[in-house]
C-alpha positions in Angstrom: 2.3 -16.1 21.2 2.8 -19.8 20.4 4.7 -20.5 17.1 1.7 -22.6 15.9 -0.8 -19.6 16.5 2.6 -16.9 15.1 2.7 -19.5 12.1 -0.9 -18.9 11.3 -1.2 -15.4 12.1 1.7 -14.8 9.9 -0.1 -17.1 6.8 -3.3 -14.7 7.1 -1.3 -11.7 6.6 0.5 -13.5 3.7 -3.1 -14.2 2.4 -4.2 -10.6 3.2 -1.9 -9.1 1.2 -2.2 -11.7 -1.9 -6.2 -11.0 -2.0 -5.2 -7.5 -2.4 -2.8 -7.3 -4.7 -4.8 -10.0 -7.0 -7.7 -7.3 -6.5 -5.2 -4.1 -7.7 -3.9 -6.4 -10.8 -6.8 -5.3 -13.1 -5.9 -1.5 -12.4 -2.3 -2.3 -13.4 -3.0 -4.3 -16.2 -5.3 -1.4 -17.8 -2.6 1.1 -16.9 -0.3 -1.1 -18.5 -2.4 -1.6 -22.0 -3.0 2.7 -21.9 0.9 3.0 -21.3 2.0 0.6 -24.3 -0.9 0.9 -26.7 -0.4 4.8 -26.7 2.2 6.9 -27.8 1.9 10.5 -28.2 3.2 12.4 -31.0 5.2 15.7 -29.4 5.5 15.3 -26.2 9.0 13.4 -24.9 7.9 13.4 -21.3 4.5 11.3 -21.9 5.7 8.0 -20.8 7.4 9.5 -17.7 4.5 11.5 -16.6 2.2 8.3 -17.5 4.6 6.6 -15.5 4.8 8.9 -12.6 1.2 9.1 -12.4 0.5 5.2 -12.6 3.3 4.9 -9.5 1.0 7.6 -7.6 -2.2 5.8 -8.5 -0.7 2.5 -7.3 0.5 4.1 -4.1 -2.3 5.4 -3.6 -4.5 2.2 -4.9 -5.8 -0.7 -3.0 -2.8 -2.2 -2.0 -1.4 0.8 0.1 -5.1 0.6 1.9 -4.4 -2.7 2.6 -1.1 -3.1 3.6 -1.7 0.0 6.2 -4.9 -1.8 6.9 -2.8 -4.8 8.0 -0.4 -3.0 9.9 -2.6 -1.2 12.2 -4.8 -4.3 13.2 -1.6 -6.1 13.7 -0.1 -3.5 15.7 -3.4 -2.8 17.2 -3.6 -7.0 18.6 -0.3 -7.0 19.4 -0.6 -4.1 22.0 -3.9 -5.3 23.1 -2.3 -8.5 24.2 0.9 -6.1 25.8 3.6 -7.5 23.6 4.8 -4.1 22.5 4.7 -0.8 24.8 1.6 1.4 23.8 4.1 4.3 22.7 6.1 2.3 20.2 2.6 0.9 19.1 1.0 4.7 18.1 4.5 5.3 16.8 4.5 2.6 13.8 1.0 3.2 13.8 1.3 7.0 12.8 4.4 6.0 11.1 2.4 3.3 9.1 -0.8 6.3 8.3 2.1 8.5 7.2 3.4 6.1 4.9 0.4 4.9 3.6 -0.7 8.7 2.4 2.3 10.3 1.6 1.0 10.2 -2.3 -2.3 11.6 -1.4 0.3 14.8 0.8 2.0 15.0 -2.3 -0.2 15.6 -4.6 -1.9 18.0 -2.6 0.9 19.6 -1.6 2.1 19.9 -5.4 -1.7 21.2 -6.4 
């Protein structure tokens, strides 16, 4: 690849993952009203379990869509056009689905 055509590519993943984390910043900014605005009475753990779930929402959220999005249509061109072998390709590609739901295992897991 050309470093004009690297440049670009490299600006519309920038771009990619901008849009979507300007897209997930209404979910954290409610999460962030719910977590300061409330305070409950007996319970000493509420803010770390309000905490703990918000991290597994966000993980879960947009942005982990996206960024796993990204990665396997990058991956996905760059073995296409034979830059990377086709077995390191499925590897970051798996690697990159495994990643990308390890909140959703979890919580399963833990259910």
């Amino acid at each position: 690849m050309s470093s004009k055509k690297s440049v670009v590519f490299g600006i519309l993943v920038l771009a990619a993952i901008v849009v979507s984390v300007l897209l997930d910043m209404d979910l954290i900014s409610a999460a962030h009203a719910q977590v300061s605005g409330g305070g409950s009475g007996g319970d000493p753990f509420a803010k770390v379990n309000t905490k703990g779930g918000e991290l597994a929402g966000w993980l879960r959220g947009k942005i982990a869509v996206s960024i796993t999005t990204v990665v396997i249509i990058v991956v996905g061109l760059l073995m296409l056009m034979s830059r990377i072998s086709h077995l390191v390709g499925v590897r970051i590609i798996l690697g990159a689905l495994l990643v990308g739901g390890a909140a959703g295992i979890a919580e399963w897991a833990y259910q």
